[in-house]
C-alpha positions, 0 to 999 in steps of 0.5 A: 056274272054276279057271281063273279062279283061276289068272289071278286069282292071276297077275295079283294076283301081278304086281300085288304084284311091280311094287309091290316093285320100285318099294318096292325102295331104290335101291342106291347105291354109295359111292366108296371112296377109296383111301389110301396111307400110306409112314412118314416117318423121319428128318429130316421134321418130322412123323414116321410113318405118312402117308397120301396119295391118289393118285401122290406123288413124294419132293418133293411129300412134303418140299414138304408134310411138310417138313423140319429145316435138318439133313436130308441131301436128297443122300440121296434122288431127289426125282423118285421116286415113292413106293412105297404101305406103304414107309419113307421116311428122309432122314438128318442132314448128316454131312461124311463120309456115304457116296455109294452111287452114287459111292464106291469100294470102300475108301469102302464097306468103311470102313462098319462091317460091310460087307466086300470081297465085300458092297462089289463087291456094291453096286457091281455092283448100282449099274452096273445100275441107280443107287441112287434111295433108300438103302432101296435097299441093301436089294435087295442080297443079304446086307444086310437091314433091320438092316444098313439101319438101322444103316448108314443114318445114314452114307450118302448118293446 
């Protein structure tokens, strides 16, 4: 008899486990869209933090965000492709903007603050690989981002 009570209850109990599974709510898994954002600085028309999907090159951004009659494009490489949580800053025309990748010394220590030393650096730096971007600059030792920022207006590629 107790036997019978056993398989009575394994059988009720596998009852009971085929039904919870057909009850069960199907887990479904919502695609997660990965956003990248780079903030616009400069001569964009729309400034800020601007998010994408996806692989973006400097022109696609310009092509979409656009940007004023003054904007200095000698100052980026538009076939770059656009590092995800950077800063993106094209500077206003200016007759006597810089070249990073083609000034000589005296043109680059004519830069308020940069001396012979950080001068031969940027060279040094440019003869290894050219500059794609004037953030850039900051890949050389001894210029951070304050340095960047207030040399970024005069500069160009």
């Amino acid at each position: 008899m107790k036997k019978k009570y056993q398989v009575l209850g394994l059988i009720i109990l596998m009852i009971c486990s085929i039904v919870y599974d057909f009850q069960k709510p199907d887990v479904q898994k919502e695609e997660m869209i990965s956003l990248s954002y780079v903030i616009l600085e400069g001569e964009f028309l729309k400034t800020g933090k601007y998010e994408f999907e996806g692989e973006k090159t400097i022109q696609d951004i310009i092509d979409e965000v656009g940007v004023s009659d003054q904007a200095n494009l000698n100052s980026v490489k538009g076939d770059k492709i656009v590092e995800d949580e950077s800063r993106l800053y094209i500077p206003p025309q200016q007759e006597h903007a810089i070249s990073l990748n083609n000034a000589c010394q005296e043109e680059l220590m004519s830069l308020q603050g940069v001396g012979e030393k950080t001068a031969l650096k940027i060279i040094d730096y440019r003869q290894q690989h050219p500059f794609e971007t004037i953030e850039d600059i900051m890949n050389i030792s001894g210029i951070g981002e304050k340095t960047y920022l207030r040399l970024r207006e005069h500069l160009c590629l």
